[in-house]
C-alpha positions in Angstrom: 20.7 -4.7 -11.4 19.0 -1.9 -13.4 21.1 -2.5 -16.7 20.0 -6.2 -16.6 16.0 -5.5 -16.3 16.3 -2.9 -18.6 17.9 -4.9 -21.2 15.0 -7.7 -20.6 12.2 -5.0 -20.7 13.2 -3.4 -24.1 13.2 -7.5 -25.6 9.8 -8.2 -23.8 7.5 -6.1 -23.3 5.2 -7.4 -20.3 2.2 -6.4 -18.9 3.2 -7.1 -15.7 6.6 -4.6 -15.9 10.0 -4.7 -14.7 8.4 -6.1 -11.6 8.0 -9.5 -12.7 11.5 -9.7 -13.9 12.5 -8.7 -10.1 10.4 -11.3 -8.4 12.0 -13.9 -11.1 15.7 -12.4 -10.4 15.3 -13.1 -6.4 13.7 -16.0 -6.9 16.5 -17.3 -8.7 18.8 -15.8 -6.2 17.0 -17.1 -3.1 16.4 -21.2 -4.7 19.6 -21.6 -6.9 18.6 -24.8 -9.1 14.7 -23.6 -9.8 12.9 -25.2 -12.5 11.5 -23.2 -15.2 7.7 -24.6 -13.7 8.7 -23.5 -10.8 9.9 -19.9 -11.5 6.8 -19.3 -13.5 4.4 -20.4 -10.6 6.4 -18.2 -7.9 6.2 -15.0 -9.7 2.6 -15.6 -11.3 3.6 -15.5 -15.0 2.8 -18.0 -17.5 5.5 -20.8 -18.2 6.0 -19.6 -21.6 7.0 -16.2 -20.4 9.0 -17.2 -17.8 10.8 -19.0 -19.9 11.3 -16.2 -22.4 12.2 -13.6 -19.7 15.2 -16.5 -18.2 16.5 -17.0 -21.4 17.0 -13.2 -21.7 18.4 -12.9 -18.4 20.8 -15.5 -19.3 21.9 -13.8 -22.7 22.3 -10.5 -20.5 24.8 -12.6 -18.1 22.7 -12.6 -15.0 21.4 -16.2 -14.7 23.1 -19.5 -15.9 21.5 -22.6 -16.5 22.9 -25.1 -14.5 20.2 -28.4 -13.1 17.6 -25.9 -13.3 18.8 -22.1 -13.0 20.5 -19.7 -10.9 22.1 -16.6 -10.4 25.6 -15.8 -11.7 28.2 -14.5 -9.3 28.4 -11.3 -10.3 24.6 -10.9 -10.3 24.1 -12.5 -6.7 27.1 -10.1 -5.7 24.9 -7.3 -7.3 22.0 -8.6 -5.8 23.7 -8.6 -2.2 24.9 -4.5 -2.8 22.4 -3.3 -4.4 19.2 -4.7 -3.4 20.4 -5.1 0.2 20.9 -9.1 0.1 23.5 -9.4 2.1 23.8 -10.6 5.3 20.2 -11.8 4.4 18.9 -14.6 7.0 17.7 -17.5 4.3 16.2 -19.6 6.4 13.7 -16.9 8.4 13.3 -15.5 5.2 11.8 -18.7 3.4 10.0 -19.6 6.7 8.1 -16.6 6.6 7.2 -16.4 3.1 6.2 -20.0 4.0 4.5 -20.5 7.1 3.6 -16.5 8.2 2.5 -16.5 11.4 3.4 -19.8 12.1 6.7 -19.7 11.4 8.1 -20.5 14.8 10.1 -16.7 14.8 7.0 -15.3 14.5 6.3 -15.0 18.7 9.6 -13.3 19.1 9.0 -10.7 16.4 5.2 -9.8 18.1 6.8 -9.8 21.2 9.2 -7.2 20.3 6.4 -5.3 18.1 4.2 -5.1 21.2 6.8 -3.9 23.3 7.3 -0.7 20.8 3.9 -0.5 19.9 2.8 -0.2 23.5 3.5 3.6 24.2 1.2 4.5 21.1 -0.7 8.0 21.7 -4.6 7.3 22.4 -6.5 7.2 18.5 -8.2 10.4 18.2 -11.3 9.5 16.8 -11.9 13.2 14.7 -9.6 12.2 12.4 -10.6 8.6 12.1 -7.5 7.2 13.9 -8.5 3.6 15.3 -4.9 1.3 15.6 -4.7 -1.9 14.4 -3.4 -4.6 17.0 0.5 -5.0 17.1 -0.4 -8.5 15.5 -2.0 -6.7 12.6 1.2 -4.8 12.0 3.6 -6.9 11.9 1.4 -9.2 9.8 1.2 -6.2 7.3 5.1 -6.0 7.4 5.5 -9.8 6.4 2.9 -9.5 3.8 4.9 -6.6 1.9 8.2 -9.2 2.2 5.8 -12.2 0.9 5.1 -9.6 -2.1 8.6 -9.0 -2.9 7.8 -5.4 -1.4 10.3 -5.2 1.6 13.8 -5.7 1.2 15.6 -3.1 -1.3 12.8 -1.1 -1.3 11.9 2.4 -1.0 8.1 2.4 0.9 6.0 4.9 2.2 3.3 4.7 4.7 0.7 7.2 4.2 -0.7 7.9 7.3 0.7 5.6 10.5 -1.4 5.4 13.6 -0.7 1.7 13.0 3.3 1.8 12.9 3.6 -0.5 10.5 6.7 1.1 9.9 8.0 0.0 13.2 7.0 -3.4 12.6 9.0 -3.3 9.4 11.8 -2.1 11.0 11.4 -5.3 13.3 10.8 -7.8 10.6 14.5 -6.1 8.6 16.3 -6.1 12.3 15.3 -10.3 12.0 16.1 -10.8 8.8 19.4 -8.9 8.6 20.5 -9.8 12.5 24.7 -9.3 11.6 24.5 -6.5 9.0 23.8 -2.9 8.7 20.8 -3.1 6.1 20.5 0.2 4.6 19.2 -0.6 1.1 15.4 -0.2 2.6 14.3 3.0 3.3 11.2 3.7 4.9 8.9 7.0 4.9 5.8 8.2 6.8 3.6 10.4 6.0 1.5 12.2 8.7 -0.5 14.8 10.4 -0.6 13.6 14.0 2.9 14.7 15.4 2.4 12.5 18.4 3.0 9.5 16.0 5.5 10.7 14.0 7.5 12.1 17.4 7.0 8.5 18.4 8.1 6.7 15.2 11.4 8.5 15.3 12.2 7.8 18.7 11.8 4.6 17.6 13.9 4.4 14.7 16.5 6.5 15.7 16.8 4.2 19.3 16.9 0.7 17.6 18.3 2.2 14.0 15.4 1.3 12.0 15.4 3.2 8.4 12.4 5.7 9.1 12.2 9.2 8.0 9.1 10.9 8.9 7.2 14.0 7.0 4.6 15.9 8.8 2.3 16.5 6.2 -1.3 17.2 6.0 -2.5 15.1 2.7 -5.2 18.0 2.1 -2.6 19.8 0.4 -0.7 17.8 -2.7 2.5 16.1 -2.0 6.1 18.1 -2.4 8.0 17.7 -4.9 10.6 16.0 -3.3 7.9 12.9 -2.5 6.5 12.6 -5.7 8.0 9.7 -8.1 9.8 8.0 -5.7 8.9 5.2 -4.0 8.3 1.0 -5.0 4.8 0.8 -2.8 2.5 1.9 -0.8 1.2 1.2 2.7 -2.3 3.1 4.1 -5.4 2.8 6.2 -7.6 5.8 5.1 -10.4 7.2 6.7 -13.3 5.0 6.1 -15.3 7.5 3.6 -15.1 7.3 -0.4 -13.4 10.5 -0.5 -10.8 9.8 2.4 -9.7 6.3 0.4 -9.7 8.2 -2.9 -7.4 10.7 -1.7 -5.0 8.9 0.3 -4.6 6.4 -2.8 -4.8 9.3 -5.0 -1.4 11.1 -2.5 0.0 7.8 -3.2 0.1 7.6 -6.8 1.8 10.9 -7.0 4.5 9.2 -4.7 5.0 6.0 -6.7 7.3 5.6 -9.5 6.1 5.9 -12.9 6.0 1.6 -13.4 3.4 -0.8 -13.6 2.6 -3.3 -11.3 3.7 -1.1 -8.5 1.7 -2.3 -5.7 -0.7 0.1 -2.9 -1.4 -2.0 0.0 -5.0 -0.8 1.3 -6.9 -1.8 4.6 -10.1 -0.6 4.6 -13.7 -1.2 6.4 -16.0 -4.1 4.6 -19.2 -2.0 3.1 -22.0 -2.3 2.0 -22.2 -3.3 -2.0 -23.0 -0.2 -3.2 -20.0 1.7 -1.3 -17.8 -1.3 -2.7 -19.1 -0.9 -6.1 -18.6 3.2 -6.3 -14.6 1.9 -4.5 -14.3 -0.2 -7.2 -15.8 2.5 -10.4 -12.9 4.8 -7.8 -9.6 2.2 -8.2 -11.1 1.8 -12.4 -11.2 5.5 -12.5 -7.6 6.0 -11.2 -6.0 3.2 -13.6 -5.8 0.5 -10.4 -6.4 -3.5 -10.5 -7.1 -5.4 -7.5 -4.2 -8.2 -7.6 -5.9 -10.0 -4.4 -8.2 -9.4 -1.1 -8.3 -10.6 2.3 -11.8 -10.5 4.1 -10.7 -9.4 8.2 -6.7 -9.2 7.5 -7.0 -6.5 9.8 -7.8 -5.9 13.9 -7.8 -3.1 15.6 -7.6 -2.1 19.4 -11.2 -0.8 20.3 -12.3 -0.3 17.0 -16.3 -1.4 17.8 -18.3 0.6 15.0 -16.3 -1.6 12.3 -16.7 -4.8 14.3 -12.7 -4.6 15.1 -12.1 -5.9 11.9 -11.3 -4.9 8.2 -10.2 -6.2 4.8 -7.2 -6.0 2.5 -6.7 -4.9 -0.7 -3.6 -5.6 -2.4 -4.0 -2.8 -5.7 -1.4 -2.6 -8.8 -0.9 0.3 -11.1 -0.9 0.0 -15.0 0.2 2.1 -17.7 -3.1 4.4 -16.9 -2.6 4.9 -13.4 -2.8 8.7 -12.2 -4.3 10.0 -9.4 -7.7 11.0 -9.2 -6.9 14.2 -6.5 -3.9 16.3 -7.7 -4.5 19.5 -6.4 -5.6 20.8 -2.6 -8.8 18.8 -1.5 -11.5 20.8 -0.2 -14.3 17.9 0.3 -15.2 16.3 3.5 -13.2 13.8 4.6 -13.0 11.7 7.8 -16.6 10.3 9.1 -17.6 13.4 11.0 -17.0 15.7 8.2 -19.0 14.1 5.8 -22.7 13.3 7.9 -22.5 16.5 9.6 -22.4 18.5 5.7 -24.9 19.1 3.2 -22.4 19.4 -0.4 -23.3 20.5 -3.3 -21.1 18.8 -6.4 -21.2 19.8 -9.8 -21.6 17.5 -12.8 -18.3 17.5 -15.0 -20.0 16.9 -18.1 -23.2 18.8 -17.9 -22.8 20.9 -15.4 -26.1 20.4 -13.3 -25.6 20.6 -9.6 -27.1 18.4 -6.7 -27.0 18.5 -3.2 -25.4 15.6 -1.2 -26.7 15.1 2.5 -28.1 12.6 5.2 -31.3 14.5 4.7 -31.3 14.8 1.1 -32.4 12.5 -1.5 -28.4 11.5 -2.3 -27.6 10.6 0.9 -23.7 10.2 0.1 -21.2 10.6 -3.0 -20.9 7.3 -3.3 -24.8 6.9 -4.1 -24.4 9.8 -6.6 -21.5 8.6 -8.3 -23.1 4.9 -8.5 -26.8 6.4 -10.2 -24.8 9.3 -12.6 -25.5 12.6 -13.4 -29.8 12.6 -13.5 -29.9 14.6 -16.5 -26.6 13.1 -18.6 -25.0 9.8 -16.5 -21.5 11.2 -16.4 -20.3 9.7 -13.1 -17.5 11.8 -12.1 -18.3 15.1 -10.0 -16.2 18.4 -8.3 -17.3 19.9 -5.2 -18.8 23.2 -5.5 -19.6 24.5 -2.1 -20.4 22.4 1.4 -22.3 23.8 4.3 -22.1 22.4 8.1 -25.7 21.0 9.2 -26.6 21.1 13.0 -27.6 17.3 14.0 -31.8 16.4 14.0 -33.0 15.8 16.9 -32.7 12.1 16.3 -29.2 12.3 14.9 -28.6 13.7 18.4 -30.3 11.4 20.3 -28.3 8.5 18.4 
């Protein structure tokens, strides 16, 4: 399928990438006969556009007019080898991307998911671990297939107390119920080796494809991560740094394309957190393609009301990471109120401290109000010191 996108992308060159012309090639594959309206409102583009990119398909032999369009044979037959089509359940498929959770498949699926996800390790709290419902898992799994982010793709899951790689692995086990899908491939990214000992049992039992890395993501990514993958799933510690450098691990991680999407959950905040989150995403190249206001429940999970949002994020053509190197800030909850830091001003060099008891309070204050001396809002971590709690702090 390469050679025909390619051939599209060097006749149009689209904001939205090769992405677009994916979405439009399975959509074509999936509803043989779709109008040119129709096409264009599926994959977001304007009708103009869609019409542009369709005619190209069609010159490159992929698609064929024919009351409305669809795929050719040979690129349906590609379509079913390469991109793991084959033996594709239609009718689930379009029920889901449909109805969601009320697709009537959908209490069969969570009662699998909630069989697996029932021998999950307790969260350990020190590293900001608080598990999502099974629900929420799967519901993440069936929002990556309504984005065209599931089937033939290469995914990681950067961090996994949630299993949403498990639930994945369900959702594929539906869709492909008489075939050996193989073109999706699965990776998870870890420090907890109780998960990831869990995860492959999993996988390995009820041949889901799910390799697991142990990894701590203090340290950068190897080399044989980096580049590689079509999206993104992670739940980060609920700190400015901790979402910054989980996004930041997965950057390195995706391929070099825009429109690439980074599936984020992550705690609602207060407006200034959100807009120092937002200055973050800007800083590291990222749009926000859409949010969803309590996509998320977790198990236990009282200091964020049991509930959190989600971010669906897209790279452009100035997406890079904003960590590259080994991170030596604070990082989960804990870390960060129990440390007074002290961060250095990139453009001027003028230090301040960062504490509860200081006059910045937190980095994403600092990085909101500037520099005091210049503006520059961007900041490296000079030294940081553990405090012992106040008497109050304790008390609380």
């Amino acid at each position: 399928m390469d050679s025909y996108i390619k051939r599209v992308s060097e006749r149009i060159e689209l904001q939205e990438g090769r992405v677009a012309i994916e979405q439009l090639l399975l959509e074509c594959y999936l509803h043989p006969g779709v109008s040119t309206k129709e096409l264009a409102r599926s994959v977001l583009l304007p009708v103009p556009v869609a019409a542009a990119v369709k005619r190209e398909l069609i010159k490159a032999g992929a698609l064929v007019q024919d009351r409305g369009v669809r795929c050719t044979a040979e690129a349906s037959a590609r379509l079913e080898t390469e991109w793991g089509l084959g033996g594709l359940d239609r009718s689930l498929y379009q029920a889901l991307i449909r109805e969601g959770e009320r697709a009537a498949e959908w209490k069969g699926m969570l009662a699998q998911a909630e069989a697996l996800l029932a021998s999950r390790p307790p969260a350990d709290v020190r590293i900001d671990q608080s598990m999502c419902t099974p629900e929420t898992s799967l519901r993440r799994a069936v929002l990556g297939l309504k984005q065209h982010a599931l089937i033939g793709k290469r995914i990681l899951c950067v961090g996994d107390d949630d299993l949403v790689s498990v639930s994945m692995g369900v959702l594929l086990g539906r869709l492909f119920p008489g075939a050996d899908h193989s073109a999706t491939r699965i990776h998870v990214l870890d420090k907890d080796e109780r998960f990831l000992r869990l995860i492959g049992e999993i996988a390995a039992e009820h041949r889901m494809p799910i390799e697991c890395h142990r990894i701590d993501l203090r340290e950068p990514l190897p080399d044989s991560l980096l580049g590689r993958f079509d999206c993104i799933f992670t739940d980060p510690p609920y700190t400015l740094q901790g979402m910054s450098l989980f996004v930041s691990r997965g950057i390195s991680a995706l391929k070099r394309e825009k429109g690439l999407p980074i599936f984020l959950s992550f705690a609602h905040k207060s407006p200034a957190f959100n807009l120092a989150m937002q200055r973050e995403l800007v800083r590291m190249g990222l749009t926000v393609g859409a949010g969803y206001p309590n996509f998320n429940a977790y198990e236990g999970a009282e200091m964020i009301a049991n509930r959190s949002q989600m971010f669906i994020l897209r790279t452009t053509d100035q997406t890079e990471p904003e960590h590259r190197g080994v991170f030596a800030d604070a990082l989960y909850t804990g870390e960060v109120k129990q440390t007074r830091r002290t961060y250095r001003c990139k453009r001027c060099a003028r230090n301040v401290t960062v504490g509860l008891r200081e006059t910045i309070a937190a980095i994403e204050q600092l990085k909101n109000e500037g520099c005091s001396f210049c503006g520059n809002d961007t900041f490296e971590l000079v030294s940081k010191q553990a405090i012992e709690p106040a008497c109050d702090d304790a008390e609380r």
